[in-house]
Backbone as CSV, one residue per row, in Angstrom:
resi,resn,N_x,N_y,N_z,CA_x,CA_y,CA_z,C_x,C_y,C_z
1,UNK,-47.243,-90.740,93.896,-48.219,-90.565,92.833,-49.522,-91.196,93.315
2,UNK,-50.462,-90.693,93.391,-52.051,-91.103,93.458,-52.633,-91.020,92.300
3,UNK,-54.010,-91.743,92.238,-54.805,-91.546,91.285,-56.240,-92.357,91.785
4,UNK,-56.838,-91.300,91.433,-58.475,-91.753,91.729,-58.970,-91.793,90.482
5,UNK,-59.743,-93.774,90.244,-60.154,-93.993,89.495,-61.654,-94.260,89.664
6,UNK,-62.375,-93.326,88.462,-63.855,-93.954,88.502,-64.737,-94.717,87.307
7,UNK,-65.209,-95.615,88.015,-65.699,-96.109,86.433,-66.937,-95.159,85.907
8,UNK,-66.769,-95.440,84.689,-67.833,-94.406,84.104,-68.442,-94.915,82.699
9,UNK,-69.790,-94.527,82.643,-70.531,-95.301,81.082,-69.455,-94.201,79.896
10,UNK,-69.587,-92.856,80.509,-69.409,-91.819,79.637,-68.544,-90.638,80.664
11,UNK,-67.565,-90.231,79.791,-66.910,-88.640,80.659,-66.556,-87.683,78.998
12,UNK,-66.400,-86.518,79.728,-66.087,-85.280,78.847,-65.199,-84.444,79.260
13,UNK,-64.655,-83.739,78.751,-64.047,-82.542,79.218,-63.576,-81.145,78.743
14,UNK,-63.780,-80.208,79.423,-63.610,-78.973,78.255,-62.965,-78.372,78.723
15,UNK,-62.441,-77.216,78.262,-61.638,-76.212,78.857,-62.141,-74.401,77.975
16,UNK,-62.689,-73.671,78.292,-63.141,-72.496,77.832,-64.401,-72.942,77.272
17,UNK,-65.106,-73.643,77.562,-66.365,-74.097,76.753,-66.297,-74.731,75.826
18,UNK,-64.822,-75.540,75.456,-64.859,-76.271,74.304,-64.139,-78.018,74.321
19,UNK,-64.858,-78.832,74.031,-65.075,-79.710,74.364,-63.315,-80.188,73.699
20,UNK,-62.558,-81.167,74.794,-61.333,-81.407,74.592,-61.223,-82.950,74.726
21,UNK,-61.890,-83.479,75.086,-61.535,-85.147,75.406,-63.104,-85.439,75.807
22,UNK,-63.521,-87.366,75.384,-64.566,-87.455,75.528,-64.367,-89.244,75.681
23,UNK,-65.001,-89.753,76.953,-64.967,-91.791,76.262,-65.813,-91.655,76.275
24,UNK,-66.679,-92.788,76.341,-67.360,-93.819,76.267,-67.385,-94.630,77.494
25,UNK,-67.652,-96.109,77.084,-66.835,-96.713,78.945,-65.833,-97.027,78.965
26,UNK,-65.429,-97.149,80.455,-64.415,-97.003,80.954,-63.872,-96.306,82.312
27,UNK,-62.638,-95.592,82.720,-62.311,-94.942,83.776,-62.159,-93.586,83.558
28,UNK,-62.396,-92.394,84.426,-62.368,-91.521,84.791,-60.887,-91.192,85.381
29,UNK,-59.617,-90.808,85.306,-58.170,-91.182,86.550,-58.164,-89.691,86.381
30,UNK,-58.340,-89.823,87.934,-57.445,-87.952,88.161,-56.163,-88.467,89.158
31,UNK,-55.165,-87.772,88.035,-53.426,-88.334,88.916,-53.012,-87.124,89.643
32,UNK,-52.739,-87.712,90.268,-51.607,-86.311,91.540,-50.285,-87.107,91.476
33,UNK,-49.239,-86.011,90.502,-48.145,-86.360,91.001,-47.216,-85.868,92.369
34,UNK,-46.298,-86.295,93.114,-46.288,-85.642,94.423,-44.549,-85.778,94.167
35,UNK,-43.837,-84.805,95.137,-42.690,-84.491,95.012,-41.662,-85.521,95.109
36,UNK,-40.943,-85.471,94.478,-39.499,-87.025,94.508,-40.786,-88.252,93.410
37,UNK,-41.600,-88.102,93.278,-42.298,-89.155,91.755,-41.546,-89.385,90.946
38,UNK,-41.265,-90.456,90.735,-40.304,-90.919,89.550,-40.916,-91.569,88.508
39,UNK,-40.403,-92.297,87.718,-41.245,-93.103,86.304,-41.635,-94.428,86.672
40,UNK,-40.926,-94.630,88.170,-41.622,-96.516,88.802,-42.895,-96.171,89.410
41,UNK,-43.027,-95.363,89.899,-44.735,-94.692,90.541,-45.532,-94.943,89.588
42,UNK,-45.480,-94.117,88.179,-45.791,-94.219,86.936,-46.232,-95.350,86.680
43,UNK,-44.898,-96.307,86.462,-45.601,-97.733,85.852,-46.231,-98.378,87.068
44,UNK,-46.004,-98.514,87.725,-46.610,-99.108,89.361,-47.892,-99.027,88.603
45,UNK,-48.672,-97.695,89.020,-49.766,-97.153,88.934,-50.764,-97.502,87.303
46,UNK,-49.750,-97.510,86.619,-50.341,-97.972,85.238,-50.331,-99.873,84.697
47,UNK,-50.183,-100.039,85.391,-50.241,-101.524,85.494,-51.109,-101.719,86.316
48,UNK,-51.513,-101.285,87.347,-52.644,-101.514,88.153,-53.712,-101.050,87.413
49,UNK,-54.610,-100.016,87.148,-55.349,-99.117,86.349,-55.454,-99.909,85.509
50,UNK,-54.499,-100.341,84.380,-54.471,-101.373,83.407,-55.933,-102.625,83.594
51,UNK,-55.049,-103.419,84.727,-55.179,-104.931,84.847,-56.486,-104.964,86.085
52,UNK,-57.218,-103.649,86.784,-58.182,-103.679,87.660,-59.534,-104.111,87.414
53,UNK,-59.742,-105.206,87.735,-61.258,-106.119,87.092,-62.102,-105.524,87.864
54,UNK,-62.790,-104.346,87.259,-64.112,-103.452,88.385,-65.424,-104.014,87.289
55,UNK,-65.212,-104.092,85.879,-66.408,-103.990,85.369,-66.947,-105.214,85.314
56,UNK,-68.518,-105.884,85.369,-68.956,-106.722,85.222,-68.761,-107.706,84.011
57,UNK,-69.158,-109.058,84.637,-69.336,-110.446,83.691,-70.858,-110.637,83.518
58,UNK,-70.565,-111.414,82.776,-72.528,-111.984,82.842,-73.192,-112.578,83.724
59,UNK,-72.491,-112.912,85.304,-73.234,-112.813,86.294,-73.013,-111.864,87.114
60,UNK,-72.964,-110.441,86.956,-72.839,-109.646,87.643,-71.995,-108.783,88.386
61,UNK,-70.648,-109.900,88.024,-69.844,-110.071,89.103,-68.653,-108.901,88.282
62,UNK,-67.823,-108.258,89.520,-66.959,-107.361,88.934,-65.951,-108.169,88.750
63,UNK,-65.483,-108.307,87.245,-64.604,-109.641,86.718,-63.889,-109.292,85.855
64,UNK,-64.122,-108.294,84.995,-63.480,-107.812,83.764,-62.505,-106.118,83.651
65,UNK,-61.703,-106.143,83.253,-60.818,-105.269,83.209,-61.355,-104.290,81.592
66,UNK,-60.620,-103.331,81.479,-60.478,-101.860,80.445,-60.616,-102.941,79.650
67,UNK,-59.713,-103.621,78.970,-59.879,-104.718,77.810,-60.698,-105.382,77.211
68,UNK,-61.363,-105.685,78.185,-62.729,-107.195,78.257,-64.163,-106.301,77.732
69,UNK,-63.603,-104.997,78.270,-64.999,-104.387,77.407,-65.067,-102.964,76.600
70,UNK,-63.260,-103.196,75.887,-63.185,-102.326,75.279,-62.700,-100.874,75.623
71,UNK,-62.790,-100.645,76.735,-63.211,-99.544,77.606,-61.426,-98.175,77.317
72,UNK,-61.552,-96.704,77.337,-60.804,-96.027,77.468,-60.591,-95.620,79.152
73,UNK,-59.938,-94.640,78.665,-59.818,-93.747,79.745,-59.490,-92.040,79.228
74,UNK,-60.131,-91.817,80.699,-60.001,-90.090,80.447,-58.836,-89.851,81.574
75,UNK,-57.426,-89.171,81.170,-56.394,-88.580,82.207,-56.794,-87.205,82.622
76,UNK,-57.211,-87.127,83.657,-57.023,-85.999,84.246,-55.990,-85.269,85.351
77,UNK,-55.095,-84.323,85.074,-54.130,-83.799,86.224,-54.923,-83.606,87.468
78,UNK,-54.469,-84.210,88.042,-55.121,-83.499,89.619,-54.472,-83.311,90.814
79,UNK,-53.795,-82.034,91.300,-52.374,-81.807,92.003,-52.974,-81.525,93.644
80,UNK,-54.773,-81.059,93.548,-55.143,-81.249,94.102,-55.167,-82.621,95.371
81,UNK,-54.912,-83.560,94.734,-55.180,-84.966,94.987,-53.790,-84.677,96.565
82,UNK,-52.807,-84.462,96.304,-51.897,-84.100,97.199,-51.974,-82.798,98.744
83,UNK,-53.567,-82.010,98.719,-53.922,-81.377,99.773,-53.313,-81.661,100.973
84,UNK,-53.041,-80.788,102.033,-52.772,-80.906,103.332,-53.606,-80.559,103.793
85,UNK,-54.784,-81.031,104.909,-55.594,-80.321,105.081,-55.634,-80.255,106.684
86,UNK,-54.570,-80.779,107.259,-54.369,-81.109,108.991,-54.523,-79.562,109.602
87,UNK,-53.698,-78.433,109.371,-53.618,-77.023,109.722,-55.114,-75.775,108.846
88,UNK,-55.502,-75.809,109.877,-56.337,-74.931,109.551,-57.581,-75.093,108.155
89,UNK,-58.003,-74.409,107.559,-58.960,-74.755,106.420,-58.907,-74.742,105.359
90,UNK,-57.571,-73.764,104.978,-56.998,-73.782,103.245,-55.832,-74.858,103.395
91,UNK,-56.270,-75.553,102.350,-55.286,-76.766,102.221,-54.244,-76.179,101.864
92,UNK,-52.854,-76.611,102.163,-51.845,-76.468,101.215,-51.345,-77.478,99.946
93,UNK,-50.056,-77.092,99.425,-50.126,-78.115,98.333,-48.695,-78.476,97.913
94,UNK,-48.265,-78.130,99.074,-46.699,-78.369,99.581,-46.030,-79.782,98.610
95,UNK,-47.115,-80.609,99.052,-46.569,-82.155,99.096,-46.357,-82.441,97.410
96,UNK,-46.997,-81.626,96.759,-47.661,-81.682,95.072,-45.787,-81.114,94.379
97,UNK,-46.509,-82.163,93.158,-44.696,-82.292,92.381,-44.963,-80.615,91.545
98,UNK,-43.943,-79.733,91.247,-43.908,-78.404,90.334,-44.496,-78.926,89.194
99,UNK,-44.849,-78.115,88.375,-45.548,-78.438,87.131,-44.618,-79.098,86.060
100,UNK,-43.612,-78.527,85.903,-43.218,-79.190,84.982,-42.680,-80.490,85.074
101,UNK,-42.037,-80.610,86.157,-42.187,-82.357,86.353,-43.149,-83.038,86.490
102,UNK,-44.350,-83.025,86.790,-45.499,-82.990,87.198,-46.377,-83.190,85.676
103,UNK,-46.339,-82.412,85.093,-46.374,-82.224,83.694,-45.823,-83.787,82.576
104,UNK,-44.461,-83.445,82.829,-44.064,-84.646,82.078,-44.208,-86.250,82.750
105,UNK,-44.608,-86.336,84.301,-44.575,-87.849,84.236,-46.048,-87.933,84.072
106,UNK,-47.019,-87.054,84.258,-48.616,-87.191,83.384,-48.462,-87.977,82.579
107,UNK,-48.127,-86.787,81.496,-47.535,-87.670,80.072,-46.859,-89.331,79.691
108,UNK,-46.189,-89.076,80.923,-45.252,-90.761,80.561,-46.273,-91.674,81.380
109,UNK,-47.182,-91.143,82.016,-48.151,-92.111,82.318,-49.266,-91.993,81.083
110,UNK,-49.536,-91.879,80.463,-50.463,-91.485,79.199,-49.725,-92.616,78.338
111,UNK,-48.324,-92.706,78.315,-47.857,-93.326,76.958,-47.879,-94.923,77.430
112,UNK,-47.277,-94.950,79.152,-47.238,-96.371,79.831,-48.783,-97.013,79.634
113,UNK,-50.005,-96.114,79.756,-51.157,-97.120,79.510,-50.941,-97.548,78.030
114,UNK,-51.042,-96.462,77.288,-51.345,-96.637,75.983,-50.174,-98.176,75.017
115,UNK,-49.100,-98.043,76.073,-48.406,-99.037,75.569,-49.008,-100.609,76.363
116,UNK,-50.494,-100.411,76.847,-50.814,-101.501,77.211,-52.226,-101.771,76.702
117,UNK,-52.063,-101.385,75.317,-53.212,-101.076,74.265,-54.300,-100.256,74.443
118,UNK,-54.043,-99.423,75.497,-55.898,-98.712,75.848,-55.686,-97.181,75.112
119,UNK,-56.804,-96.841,75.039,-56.992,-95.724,74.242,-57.248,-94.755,75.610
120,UNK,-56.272,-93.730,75.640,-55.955,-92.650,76.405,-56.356,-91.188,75.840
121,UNK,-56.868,-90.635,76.504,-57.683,-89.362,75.896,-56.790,-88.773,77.614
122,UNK,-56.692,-87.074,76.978,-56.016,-86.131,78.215,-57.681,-85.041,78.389
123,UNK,-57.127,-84.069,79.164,-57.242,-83.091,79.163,-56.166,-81.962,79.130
124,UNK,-55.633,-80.851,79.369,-54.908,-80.090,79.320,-54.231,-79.772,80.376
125,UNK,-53.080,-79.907,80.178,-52.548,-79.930,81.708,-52.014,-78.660,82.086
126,UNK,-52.763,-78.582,83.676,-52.533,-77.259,84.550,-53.666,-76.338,84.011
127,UNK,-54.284,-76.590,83.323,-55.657,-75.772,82.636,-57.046,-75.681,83.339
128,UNK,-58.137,-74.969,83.592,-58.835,-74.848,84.199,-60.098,-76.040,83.523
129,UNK,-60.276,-76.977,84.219,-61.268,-77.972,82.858,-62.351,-78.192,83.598
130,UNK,-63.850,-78.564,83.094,-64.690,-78.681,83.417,-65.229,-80.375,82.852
131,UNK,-64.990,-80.967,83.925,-65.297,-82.825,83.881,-66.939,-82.916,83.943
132,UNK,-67.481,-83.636,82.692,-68.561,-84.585,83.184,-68.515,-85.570,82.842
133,UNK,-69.193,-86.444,83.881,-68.931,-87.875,84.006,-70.378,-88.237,84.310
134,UNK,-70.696,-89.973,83.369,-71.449,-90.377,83.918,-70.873,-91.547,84.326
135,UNK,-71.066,-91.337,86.063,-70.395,-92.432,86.711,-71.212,-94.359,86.402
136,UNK,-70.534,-94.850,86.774,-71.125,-96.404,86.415,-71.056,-96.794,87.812
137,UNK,-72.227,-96.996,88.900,-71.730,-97.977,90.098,-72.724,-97.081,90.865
138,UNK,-71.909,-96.020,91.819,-70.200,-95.850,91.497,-69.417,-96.467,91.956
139,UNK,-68.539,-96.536,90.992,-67.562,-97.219,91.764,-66.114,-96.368,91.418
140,UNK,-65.325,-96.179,92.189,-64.393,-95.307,92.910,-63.128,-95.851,93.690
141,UNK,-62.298,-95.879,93.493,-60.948,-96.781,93.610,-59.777,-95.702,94.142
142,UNK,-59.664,-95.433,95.219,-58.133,-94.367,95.616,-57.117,-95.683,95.486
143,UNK,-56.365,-95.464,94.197,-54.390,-95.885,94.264,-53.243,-94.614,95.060
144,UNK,-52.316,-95.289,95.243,-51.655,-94.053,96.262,-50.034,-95.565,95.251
145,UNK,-49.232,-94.951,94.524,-48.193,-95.795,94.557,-47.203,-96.446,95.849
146,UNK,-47.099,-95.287,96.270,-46.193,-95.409,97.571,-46.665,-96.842,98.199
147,UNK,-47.569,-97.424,98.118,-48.174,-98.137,98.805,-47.751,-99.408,98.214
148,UNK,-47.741,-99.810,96.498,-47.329,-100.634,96.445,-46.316,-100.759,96.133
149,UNK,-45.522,-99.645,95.825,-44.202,-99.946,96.138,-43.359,-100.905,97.423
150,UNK,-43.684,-99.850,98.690,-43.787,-100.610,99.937,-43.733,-101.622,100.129
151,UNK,-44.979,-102.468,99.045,-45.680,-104.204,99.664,-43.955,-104.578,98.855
152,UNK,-43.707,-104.398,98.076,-42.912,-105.042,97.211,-41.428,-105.165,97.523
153,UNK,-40.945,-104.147,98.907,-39.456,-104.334,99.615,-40.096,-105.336,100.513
């Protein structure tokens, strides 16, 4: 499971021209779930996202987490995130979990933040959506679970 997080003053999102999800501040997460993802990737990943001190204190300093300033988040699917791009110029997307599993651990990542008080807004999953964001920074964070799983054997 990956997820690229961005901070942002403001994001939106629509799907057919009609506006479906919207924060304020906070993060931007586009998740790629990837094949064999289970529900520990999930929380891995949502405990980090959670508890990541990117946004500023009153000296400047990146010190404060989603909490400290209120902040949501916008979930976005992104299966993309899983590209092969070593062979030739069309990526493949081999590595990317089927939708419907894919589908539901989205979701159980939606409920794992939200059970860590933050206000979770989606977009539509597997749907064609059109993101705007006003980024804050930027600042831009690639998580990859696998990774901290790893640190942790």
């Amino acid at each position: 499971m990956k997820a690229v997080v961005q901070r942002v003053k403001s994001a939106s999102l629509s799907v057919d021209g009609k506006l479906v999800s919207e924060i304020g501040v906070g993060f931007a997460v586009y998740l790629g779930v990837g094949k064999g993802d289970t529900i520990k990737e999930a929380e891995v990943l949502a405990k980090k996202i959670a508890k990541m001190r990117v946004f500023e204190d009153e000296k400047g300093k990146m010190n404060l987490d989603l909490a400290a300033v209120n902040g949501q988040i916008l979930l976005i699917s992104q299966f993309t995130l899983f590209a092969d791009c070593t062979h030739g110029n069309r990526p493949s997307f081999f590595d990317a979990e089927l939708p419907e599993k894919a589908s539901e651990l989205y979701y159980i990542m939606k409920k794992l933040l939200e059970l860590q008080a933050i206000v979770v807004k989606t977009g539509v999953f597997g749907a064609d959506m059109q993101i705007k964001q006003h980024n804050d920074g930027p600042v831009t964070i690639i998580l990859d679970a696998s990774e901290f799983i790893a640190c942790k054997k």
